[in-house]
C-alpha positions in Angstrom: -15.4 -9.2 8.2 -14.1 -7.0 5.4 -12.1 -4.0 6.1 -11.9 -0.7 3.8 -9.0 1.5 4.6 -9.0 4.9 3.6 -6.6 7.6 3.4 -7.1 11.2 4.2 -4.0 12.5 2.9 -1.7 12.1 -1.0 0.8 10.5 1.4 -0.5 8.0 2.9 -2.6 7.3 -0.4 1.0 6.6 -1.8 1.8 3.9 0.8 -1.2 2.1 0.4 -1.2 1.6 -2.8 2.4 0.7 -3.1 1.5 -1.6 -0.2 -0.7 -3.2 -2.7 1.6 -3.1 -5.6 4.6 -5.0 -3.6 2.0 -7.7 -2.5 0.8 -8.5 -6.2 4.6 -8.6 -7.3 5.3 -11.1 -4.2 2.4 -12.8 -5.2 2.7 -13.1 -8.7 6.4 -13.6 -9.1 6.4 -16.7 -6.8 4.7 -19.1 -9.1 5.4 -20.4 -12.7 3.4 -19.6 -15.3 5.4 -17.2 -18.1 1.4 -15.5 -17.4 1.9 -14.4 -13.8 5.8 -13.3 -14.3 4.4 -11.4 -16.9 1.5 -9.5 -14.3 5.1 -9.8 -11.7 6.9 -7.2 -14.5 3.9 -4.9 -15.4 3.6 -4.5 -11.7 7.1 -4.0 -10.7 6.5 -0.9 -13.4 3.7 0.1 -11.9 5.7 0.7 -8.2 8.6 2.2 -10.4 5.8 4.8 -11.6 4.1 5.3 -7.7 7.1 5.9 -6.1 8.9 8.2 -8.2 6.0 10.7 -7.8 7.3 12.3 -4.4 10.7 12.1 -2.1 9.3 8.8 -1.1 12.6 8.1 0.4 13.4 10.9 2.0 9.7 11.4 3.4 10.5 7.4 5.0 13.1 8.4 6.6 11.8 11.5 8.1 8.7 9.4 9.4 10.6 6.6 10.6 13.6 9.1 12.7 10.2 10.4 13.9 8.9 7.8 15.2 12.1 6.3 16.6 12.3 9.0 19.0 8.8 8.6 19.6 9.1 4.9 20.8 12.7 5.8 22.7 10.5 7.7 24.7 8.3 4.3 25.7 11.3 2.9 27.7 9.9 4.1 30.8 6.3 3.2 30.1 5.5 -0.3 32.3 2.6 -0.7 30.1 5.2 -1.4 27.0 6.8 -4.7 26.2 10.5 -3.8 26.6 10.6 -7.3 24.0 8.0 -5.7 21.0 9.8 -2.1 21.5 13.2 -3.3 21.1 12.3 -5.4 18.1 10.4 -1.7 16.0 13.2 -0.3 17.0 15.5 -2.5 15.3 13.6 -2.9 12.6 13.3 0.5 12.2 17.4 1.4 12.3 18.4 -1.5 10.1 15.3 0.0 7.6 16.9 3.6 7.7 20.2 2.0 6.9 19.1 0.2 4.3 16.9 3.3 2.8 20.3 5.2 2.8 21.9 3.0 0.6 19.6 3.1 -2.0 21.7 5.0 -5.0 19.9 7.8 -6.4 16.5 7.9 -7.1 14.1 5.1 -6.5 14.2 2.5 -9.3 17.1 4.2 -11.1 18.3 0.3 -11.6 15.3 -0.5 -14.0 15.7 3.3 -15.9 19.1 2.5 -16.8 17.8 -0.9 -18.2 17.0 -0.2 -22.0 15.5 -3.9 -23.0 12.8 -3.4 -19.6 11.8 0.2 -20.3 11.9 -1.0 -24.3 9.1 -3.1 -22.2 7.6 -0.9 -20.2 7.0 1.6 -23.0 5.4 -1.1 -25.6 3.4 -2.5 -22.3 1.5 0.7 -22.0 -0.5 -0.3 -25.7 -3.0 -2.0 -25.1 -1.3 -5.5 -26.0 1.6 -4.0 -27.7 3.6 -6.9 -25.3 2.9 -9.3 -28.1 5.5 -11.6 -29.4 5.5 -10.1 -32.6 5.9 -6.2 -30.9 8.5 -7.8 -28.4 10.2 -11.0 -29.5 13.1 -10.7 -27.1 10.4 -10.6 -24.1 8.4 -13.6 -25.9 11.6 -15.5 -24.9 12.2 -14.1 -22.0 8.6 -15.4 -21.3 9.8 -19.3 -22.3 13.1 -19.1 -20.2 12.5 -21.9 -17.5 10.6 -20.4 -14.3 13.4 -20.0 -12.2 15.2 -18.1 -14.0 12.6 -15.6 -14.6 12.0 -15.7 -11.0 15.8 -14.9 -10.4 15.4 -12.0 -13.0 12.4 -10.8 -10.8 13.6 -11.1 -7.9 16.6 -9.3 -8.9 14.5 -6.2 -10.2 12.7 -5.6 -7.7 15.0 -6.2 -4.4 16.5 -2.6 -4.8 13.4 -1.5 -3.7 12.2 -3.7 -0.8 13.9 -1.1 1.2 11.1 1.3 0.4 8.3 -1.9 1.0 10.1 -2.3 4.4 9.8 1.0 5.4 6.3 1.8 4.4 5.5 -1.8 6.3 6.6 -0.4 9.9 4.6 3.1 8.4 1.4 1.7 7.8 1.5 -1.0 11.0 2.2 2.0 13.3 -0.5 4.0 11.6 -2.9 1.0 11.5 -1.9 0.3 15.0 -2.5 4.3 16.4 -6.3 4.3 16.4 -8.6 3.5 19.0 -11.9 1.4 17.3 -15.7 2.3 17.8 -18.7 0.5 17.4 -20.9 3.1 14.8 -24.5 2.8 13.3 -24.8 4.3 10.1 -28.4 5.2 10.1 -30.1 4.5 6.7 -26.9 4.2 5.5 -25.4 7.5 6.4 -22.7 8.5 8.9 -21.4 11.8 10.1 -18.6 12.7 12.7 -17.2 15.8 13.7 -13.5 15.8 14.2 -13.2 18.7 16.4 -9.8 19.9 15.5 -8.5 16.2 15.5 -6.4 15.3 13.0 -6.7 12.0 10.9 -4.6 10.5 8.4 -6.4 7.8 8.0 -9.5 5.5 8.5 -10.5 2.0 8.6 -14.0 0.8 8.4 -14.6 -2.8 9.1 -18.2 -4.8 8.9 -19.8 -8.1 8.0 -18.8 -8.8 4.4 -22.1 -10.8 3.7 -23.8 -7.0 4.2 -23.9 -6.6 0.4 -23.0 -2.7 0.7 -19.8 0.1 0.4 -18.5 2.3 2.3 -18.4 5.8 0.2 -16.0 8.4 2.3 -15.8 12.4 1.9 -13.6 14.1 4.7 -12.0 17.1 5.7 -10.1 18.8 8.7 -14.1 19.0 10.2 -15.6 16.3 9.9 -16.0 13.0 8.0 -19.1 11.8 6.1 -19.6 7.8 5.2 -22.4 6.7 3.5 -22.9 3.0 2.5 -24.1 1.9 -0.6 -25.6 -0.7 -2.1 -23.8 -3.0 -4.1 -25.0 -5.0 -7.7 -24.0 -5.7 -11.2 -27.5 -5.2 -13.1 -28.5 -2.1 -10.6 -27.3 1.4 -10.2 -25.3 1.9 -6.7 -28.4 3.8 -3.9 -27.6 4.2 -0.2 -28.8 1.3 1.7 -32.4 1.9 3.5 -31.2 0.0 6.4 -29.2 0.5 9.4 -25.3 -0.6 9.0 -23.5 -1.7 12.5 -19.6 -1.2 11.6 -16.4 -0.5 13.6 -14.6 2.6 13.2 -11.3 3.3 13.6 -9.0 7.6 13.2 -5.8 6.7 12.3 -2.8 9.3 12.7 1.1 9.4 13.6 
């Protein structure tokens, strides 16, 4: 099964693709090839440039007090596992805490860093990172693995706070929805949302159905049509019926 996630509004749009930013720089800074630590940096840049686009901080901690109370309210609930609520919950104050601390702006340690936004600014050429544009990185590149990875890891752990907080975000969210079973006839898919309101969706079917899920939405209702997919043809909604599960996220 492959599933498509899709946001409905800018915020959650942020989350998901920081979500998707922090998971390339765990991903790439953990092995040892000057190559990947090199993908590791640009991507570290890249969630320096995402998350200094809106209060990201402050709108965490809004949404995470928020839910808090939310879940507090649970306690009572014998249907909740007194276990699972007290472990969101601590995750959620030591995560608040830890948001706090962050000085300043988000990433303000990397700004202040002349040699990585000497970097940053070159890396935006198309390869204007070369050794001969950047010599200083080139041997930063030919350091031995660990220490890079200690530099790396030292960049970006001022801002796991934000990855930790948009974690328990996106699991509640992800967690929110109830799932139906949908037929997109011909390929096309309509629901009315009748005042409801979603922040997000997920859409999850067979991956071998060589097709993708195209979304439009709006406070009324939300329109999916699947396409089909191929490298030597132009994209055309598939002419068969797709089975997929549907699931309207929202806080």
């Amino acid at each position: 099964m492959i599933t498509y996630d899709h946001p409905l509004n800018e915020r959650i749009r942020t989350l998901l693709r920081l979500e998707d930013l922090f998971a390339k720089v765990e991903f790439f800074s953990a092995r040892t090839e000057s190559l990947d630590h090199h993908a590791a940096l640009l991507t570290t840049f890249e969630i320096l440039e995402v998350a200094s686009r809106a209060d990201l901080k402050s709108d965490l901690l809004q949404e995470l007090e928020r839910q808090k109370v939310l879940l507090e309210g649970l306690r009572s609930n014998p249907a909740i596992s007194e276990t699972a609520l007290n472990e969101i919950l601590s995750n959620i104050r030591k995560t608040s805490e830890n948001l706090l601390k962050i000085p300043g702006k988000v990433g303000q340690h990397l700004r202040e860093n002349e040699w990585l936004m000497g970097i940053k600014q070159r890396a935006c050429i198309p390869g204007g990172a070369c050794e001969f544009d950047l010599p200083s990185y080139h041997y930063w590149l030919h350091l031995p693995p660990e220490t890079r990875h200690q530099n790396l890891t030292e960049w970006i752990a001022p801002m796991l706070p934000i990855h930790d907080g948009l974690v328990i975000v996106l699991r509640l969210l992800r967690d929110s929805g109830k799932t139906s079973r949908q037929v997109a006839a011909q390929g096309a898919f309509q629901q009315m949302l009748s005042g409801k309101v979603v922040q997000m969706l997920r859409i999850r079917f067979d991956r071998d159905i060589p097709c993708i899920p195209e979304v439009s939405a709006n406070k009324y209702a939300i329109n999916i049509r699947f396409v089909t997919f191929g490298e030597l043809s132009r994209a055309k909604t598939c002419e068969e019926d797709i089975e997929f599960d549907l699931t309207l996220c929202s806080l």
